[in-house]
Structure formats: C-alpha cells, structure tokens
N, CA, C and O atoms as a GROMACS GRO file, in nm:
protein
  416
    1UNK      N    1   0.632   1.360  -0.078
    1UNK     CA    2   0.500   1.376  -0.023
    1UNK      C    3   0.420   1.484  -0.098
    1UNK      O    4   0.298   1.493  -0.089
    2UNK      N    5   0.495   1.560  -0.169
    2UNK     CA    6   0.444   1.663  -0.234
    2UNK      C    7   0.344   1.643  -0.365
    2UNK      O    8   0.251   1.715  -0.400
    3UNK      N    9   0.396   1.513  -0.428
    3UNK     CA   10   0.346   1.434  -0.546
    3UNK      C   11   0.220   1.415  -0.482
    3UNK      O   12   0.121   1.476  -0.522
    4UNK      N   13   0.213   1.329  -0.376
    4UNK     CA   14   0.099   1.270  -0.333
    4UNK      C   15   0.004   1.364  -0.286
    4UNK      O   16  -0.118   1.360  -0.301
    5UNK      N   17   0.068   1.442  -0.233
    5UNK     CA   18  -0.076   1.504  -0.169
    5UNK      C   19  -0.134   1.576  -0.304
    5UNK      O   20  -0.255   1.595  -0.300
    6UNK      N   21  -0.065   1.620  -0.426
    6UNK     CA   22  -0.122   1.658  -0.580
    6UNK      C   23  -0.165   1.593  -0.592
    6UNK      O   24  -0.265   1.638  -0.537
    7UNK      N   25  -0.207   1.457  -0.635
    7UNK     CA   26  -0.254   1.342  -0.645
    7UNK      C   27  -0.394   1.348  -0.615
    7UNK      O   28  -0.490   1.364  -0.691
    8UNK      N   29  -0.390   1.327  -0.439
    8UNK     CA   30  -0.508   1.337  -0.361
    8UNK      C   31  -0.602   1.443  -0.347
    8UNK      O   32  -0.718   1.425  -0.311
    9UNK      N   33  -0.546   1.565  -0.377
    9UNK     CA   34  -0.573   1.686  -0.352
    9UNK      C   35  -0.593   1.720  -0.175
    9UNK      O   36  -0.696   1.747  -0.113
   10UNK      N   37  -0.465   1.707  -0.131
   10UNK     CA   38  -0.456   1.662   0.043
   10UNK      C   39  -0.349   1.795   0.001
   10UNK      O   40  -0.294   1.834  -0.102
   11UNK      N   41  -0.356   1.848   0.179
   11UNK     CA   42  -0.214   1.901   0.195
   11UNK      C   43  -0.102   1.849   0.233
   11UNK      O   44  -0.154   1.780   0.321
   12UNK      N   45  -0.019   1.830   0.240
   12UNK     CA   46   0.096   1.764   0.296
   12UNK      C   47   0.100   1.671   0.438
   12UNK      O   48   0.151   1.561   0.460
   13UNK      N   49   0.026   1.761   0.521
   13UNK     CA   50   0.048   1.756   0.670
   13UNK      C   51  -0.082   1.608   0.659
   13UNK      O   52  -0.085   1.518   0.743
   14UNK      N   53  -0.170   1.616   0.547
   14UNK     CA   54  -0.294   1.518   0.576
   14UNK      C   55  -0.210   1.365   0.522
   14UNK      O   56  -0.249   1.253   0.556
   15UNK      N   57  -0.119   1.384   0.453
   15UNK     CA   58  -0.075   1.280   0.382
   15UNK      C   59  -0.017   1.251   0.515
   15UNK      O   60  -0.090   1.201   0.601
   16UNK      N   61   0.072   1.270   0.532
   16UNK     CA   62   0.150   1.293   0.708
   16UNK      C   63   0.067   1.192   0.774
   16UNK      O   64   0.098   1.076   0.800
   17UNK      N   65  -0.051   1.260   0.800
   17UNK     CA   66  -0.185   1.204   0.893
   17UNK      C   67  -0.216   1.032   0.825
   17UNK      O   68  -0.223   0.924   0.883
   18UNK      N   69  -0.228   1.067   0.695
   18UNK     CA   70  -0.273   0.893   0.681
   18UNK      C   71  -0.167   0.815   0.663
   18UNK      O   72  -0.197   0.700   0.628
   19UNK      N   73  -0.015   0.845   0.680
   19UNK     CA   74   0.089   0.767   0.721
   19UNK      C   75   0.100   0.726   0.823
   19UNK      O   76   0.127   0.608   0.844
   20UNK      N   77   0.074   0.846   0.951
   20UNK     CA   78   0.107   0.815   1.063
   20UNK      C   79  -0.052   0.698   1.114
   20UNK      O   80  -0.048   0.609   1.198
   21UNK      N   81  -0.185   0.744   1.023
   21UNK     CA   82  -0.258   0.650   1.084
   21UNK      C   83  -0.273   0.528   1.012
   21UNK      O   84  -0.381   0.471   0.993
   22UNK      N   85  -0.161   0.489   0.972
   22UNK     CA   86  -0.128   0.381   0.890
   22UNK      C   87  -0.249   0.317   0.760
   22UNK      O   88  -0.289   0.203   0.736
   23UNK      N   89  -0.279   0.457   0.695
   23UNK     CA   90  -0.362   0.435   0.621
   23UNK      C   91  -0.274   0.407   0.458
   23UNK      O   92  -0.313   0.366   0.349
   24UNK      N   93  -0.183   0.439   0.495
   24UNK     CA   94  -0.053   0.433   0.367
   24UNK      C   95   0.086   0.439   0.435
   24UNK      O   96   0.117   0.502   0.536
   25UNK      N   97   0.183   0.339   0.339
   25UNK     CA   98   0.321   0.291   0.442
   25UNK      C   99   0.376   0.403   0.266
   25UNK      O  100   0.332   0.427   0.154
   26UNK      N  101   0.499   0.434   0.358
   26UNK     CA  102   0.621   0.493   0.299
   26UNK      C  103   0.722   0.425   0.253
   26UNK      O  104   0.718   0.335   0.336
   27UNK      N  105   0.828   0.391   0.171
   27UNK     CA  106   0.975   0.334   0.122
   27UNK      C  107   1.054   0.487   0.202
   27UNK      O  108   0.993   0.594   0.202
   28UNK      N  109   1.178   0.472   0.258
   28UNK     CA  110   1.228   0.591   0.207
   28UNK      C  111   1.406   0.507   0.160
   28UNK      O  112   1.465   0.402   0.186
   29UNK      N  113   1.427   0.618   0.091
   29UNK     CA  114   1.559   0.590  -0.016
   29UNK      C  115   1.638   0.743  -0.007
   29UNK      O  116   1.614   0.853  -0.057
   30UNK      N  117   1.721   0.702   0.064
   30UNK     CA  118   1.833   0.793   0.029
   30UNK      C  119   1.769   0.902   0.168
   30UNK      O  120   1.793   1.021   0.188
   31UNK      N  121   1.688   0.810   0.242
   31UNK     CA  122   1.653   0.922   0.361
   31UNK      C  123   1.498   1.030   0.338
   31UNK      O  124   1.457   1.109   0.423
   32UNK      N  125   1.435   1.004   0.202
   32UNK     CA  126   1.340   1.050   0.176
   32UNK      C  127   1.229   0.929   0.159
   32UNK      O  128   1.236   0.814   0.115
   33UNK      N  129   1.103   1.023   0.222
   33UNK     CA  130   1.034   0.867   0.216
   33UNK      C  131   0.941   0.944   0.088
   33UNK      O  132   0.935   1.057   0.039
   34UNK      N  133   0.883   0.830   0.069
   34UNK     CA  134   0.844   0.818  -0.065
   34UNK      C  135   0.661   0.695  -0.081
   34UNK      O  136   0.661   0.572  -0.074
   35UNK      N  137   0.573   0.759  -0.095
   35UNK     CA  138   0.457   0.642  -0.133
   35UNK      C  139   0.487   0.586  -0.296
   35UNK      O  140   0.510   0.655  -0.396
   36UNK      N  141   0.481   0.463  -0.286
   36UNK     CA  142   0.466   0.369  -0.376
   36UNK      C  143   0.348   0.394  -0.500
   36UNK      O  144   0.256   0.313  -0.515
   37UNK      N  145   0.362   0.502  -0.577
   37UNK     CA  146   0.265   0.509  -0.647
   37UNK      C  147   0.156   0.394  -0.670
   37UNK      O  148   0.052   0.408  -0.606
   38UNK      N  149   0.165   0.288  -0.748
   38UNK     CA  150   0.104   0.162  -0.681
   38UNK      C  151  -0.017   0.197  -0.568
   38UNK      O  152  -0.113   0.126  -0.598
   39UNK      N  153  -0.034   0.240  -0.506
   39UNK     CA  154  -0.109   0.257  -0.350
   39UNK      C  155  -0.192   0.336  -0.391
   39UNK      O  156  -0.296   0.332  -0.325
   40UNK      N  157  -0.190   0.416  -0.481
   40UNK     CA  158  -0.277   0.537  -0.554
   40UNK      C  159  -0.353   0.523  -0.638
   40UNK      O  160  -0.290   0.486  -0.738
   41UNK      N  161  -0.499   0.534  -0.666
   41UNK     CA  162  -0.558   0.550  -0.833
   41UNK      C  163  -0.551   0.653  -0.856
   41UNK      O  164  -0.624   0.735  -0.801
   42UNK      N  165  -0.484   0.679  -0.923
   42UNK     CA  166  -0.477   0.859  -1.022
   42UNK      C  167  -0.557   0.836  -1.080
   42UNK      O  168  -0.531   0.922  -1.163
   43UNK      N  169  -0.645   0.792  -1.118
   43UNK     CA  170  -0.760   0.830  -1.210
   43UNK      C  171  -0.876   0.908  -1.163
   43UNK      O  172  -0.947   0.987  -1.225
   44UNK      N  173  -0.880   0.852  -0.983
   44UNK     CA  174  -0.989   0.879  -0.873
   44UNK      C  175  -0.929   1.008  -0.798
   44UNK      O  176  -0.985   1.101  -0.740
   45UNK      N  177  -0.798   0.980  -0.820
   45UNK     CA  178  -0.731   1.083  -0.698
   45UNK      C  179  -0.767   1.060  -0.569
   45UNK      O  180  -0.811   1.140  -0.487
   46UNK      N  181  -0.739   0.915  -0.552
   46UNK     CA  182  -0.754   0.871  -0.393
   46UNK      C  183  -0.660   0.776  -0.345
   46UNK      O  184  -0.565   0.752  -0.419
   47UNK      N  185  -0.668   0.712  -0.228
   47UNK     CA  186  -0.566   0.585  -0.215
   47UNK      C  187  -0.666   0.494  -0.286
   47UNK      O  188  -0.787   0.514  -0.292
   48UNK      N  189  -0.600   0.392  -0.338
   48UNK     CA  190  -0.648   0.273  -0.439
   48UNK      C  191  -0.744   0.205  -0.277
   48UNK      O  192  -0.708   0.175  -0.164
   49UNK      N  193  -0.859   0.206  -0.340
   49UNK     CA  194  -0.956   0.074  -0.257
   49UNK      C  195  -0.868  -0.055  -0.255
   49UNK      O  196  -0.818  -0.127  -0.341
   50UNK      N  197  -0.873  -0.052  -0.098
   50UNK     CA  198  -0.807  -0.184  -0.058
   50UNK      C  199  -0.677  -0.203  -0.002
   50UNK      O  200  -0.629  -0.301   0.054
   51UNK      N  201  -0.601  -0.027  -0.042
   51UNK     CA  202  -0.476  -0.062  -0.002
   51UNK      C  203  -0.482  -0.034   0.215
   51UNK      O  204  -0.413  -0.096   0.297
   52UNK      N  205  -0.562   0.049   0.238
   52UNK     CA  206  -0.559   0.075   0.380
   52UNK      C  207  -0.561  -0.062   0.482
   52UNK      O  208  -0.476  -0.088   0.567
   53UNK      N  209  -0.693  -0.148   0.444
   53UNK     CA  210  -0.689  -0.239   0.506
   53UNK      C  211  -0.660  -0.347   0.471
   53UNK      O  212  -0.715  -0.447   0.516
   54UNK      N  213  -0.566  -0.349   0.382
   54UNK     CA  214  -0.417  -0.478   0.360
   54UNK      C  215  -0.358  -0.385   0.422
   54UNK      O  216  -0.401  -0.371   0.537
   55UNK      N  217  -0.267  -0.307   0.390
   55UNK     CA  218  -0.198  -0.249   0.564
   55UNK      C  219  -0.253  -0.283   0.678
   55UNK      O  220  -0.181  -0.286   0.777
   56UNK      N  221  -0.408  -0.318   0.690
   56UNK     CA  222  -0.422  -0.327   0.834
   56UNK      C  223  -0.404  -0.439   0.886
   56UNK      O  224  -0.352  -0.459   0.996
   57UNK      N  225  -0.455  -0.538   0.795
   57UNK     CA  226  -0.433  -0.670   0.811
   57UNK      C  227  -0.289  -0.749   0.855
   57UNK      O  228  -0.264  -0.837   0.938
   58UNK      N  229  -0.212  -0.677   0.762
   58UNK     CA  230  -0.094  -0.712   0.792
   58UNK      C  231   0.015  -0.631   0.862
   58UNK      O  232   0.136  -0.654   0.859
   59UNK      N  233  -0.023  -0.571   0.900
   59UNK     CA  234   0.033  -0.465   1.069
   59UNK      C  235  -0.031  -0.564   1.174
   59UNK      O  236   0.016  -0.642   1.257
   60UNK      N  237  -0.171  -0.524   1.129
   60UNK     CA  238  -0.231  -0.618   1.306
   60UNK      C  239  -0.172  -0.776   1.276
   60UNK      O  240  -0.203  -0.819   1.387
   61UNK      N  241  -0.140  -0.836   1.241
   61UNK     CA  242  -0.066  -0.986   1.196
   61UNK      C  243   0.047  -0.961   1.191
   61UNK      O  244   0.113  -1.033   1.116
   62UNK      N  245   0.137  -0.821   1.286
   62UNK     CA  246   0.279  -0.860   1.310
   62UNK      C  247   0.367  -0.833   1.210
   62UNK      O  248   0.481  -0.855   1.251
   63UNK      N  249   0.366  -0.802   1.117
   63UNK     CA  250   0.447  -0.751   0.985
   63UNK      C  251   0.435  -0.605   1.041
   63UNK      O  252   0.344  -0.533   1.085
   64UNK      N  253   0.607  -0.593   1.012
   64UNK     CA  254   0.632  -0.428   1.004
   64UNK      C  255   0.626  -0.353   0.884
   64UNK      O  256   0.628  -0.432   0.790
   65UNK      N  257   0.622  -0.271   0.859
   65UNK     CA  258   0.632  -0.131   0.726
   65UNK      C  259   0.706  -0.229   0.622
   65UNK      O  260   0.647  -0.265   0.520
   66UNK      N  261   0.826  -0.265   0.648
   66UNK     CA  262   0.939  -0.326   0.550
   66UNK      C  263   0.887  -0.454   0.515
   66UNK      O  264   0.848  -0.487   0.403
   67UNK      N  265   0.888  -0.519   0.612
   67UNK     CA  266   0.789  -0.681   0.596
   67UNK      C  267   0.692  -0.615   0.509
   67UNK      O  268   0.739  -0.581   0.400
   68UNK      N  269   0.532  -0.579   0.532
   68UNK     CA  270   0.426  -0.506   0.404
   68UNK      C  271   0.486  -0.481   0.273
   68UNK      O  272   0.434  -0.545   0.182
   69UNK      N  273   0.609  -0.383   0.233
   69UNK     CA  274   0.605  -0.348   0.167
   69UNK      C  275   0.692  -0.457   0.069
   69UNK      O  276   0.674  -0.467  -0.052
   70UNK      N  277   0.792  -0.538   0.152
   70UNK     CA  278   0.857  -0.657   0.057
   70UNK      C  279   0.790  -0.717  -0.022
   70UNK      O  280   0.814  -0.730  -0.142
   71UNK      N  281   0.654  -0.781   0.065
   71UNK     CA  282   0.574  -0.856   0.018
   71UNK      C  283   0.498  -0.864  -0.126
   71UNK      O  284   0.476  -0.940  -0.220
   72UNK      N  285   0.468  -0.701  -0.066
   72UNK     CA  286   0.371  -0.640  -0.181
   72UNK      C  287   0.443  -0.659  -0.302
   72UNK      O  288   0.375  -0.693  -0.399
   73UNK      N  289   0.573  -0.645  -0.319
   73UNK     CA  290   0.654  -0.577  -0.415
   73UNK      C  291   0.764  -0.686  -0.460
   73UNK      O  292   0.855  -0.660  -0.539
   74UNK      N  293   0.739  -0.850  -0.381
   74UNK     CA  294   0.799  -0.976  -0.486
   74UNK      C  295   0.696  -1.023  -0.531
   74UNK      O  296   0.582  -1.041  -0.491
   75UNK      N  297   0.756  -1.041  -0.627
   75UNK     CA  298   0.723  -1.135  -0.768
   75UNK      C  299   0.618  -1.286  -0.720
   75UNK      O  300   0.679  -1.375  -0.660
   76UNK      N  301   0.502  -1.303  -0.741
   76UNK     CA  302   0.425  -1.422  -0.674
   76UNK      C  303   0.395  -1.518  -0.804
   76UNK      O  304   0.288  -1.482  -0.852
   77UNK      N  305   0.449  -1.623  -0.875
   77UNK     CA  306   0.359  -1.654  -0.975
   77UNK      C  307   0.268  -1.756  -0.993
   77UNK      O  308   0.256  -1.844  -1.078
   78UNK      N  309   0.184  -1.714  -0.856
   78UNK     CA  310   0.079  -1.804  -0.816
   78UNK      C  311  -0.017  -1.671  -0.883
   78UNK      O  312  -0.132  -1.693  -0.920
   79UNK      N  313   0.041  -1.538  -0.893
   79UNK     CA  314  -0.034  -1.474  -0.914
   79UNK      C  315  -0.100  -1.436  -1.017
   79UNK      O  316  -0.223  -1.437  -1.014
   80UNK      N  317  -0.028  -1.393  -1.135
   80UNK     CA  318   0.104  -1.439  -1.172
   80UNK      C  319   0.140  -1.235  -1.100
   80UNK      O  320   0.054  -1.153  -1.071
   81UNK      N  321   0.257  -1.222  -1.096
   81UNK     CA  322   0.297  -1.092  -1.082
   81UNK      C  323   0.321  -1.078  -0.945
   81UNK      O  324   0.368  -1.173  -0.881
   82UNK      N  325   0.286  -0.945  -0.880
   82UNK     CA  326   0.349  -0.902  -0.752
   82UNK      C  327   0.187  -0.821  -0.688
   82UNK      O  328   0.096  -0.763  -0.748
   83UNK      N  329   0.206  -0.845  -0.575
   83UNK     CA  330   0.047  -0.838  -0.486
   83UNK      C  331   0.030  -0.662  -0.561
   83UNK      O  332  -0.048  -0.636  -0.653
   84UNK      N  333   0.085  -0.603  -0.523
   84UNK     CA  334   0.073  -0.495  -0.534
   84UNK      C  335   0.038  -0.468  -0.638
   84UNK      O  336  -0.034  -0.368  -0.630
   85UNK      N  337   0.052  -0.515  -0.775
   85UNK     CA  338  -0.044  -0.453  -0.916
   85UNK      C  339  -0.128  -0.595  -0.940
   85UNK      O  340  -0.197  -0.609  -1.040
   86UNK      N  341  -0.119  -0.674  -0.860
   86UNK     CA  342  -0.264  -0.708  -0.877
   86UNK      C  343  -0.413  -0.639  -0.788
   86UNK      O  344  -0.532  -0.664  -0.810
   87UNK      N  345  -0.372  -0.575  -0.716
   87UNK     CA  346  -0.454  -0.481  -0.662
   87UNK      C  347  -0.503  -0.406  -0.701
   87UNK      O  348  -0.576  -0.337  -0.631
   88UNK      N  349  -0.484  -0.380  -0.850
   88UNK     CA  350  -0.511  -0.263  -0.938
   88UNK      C  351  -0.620  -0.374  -1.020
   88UNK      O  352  -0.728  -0.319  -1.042
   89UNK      N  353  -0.614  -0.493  -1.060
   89UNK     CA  354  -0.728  -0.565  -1.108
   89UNK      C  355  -0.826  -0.636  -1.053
   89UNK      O  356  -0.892  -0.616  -0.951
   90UNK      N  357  -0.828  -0.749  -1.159
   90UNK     CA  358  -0.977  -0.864  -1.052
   90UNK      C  359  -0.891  -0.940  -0.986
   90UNK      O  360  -0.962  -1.029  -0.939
   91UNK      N  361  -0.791  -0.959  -0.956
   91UNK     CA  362  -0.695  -1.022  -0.800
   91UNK      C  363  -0.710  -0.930  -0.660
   91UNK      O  364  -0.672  -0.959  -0.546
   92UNK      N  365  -0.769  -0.827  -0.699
   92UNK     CA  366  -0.727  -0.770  -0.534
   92UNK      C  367  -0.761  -0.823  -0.442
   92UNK      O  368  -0.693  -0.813  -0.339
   93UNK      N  369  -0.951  -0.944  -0.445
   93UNK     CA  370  -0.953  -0.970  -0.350
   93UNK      C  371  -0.878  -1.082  -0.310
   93UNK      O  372  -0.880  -1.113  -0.190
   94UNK      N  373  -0.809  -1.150  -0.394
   94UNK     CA  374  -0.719  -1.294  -0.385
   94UNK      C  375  -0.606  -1.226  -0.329
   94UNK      O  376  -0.532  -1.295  -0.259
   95UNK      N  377  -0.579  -1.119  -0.342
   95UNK     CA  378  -0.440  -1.053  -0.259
   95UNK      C  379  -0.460  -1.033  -0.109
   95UNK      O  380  -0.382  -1.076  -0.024
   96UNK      N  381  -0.595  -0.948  -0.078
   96UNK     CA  382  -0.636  -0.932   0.045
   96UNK      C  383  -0.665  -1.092   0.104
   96UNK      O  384  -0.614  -1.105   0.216
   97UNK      N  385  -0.738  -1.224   0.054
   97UNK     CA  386  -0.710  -1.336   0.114
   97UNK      C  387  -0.611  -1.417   0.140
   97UNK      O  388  -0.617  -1.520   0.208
   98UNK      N  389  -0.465  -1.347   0.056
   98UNK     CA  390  -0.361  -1.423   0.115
   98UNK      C  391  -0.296  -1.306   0.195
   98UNK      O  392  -0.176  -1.317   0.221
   99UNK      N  393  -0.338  -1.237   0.221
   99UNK     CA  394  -0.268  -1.136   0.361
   99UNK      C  395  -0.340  -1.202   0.451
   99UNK      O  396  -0.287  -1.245   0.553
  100UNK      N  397  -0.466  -1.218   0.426
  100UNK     CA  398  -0.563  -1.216   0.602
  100UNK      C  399  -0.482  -1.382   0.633
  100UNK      O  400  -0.461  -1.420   0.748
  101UNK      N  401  -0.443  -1.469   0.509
  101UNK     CA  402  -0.411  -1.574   0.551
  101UNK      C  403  -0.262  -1.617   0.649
  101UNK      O  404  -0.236  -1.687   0.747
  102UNK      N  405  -0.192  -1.530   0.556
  102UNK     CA  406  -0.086  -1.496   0.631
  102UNK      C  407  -0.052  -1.453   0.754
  102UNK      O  408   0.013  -1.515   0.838
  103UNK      N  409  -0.117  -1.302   0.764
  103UNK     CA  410  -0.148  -1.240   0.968
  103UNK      C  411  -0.180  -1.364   1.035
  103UNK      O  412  -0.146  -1.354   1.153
  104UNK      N  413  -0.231  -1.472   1.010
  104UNK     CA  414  -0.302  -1.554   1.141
  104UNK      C  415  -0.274  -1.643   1.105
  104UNK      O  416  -0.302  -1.746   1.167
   0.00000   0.00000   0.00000
C-alpha cells in the first residue's frame, strides 16, 4: 500500500479509504494485499479512468473481489489480450461494455 499511495500522492490510510469504498480491489499473496498496478496511470498519478466504475459495475452485478479481479486478468482473444490492459487503450470502453453486459 505504500507503493500506491507514492503513486497517488495519498497517505496510506486514503488508499485504505478507496479500497474499503470499493474504488480499487486488492490481490493479496502471501497474506499481503497488494493493488494491481494495472489500476493505476503513473503518468497522472491517479487511479486509471475507468477502473472505479468497472468495479462498480461488476460488484453491483454480483461478482466478488476474486470474481473482478480473475476476469480482468484472463486472457480474452476477442480482445485480443486481458480486460485489464486493454483499459489502458482505445478498448476500455469495449471492456466497460462487456462488464455492464455481464452484471445483468
């Protein structure tokens, strides 16, 4: 969490805050949780536009943390690639229309 909140220029406890308000999901490994760099533009030093409400979409549509983050993170080659770095190009909004399609 320490990375991230450098990142954002957040303190710890705010990163905390937009986990718990499900503005960003965690992995944890080995008992440490961890944001998915992916979820971040370091260039902006913010969360990447778009990642909050694909979390929202697919929380309110019944997918848990683990469900979201599987998703994001197999291989689609409709896409071609994995939702999650196409979010970083001109797919994000084709990523966000197959979440909203999915929730419902």
């Amino acid at each position: 969490m320490a990375d991230v909140s450098k990142v954002l220029s957040l303190v710890v406890t705010r990163v905390h805050q937009l986990l718990r308000d499900h503005q960003l999901i965690a992995v944890r490994r080995d008992g440490i949780a961890a944001v998915p760099e992916l979820f971040l533009d370091l260039d902006e030093g913010a969360v990447l536009k778009g990642v909050p409400g694909l979390i929202a979409v697919l929380a309110d549509g019944g997918y848990t943390d683990e469900e979201i983050l599987r998703w994001l993170f197999t291989e689609d080659e409709s896409l071609p690639g994995r939702p999650a770095d196409a979010m970083h190009g001109d797919l994000a909004r084709e990523v966000m229309r197959r979440a909203q399609a999915m929730a419902f």
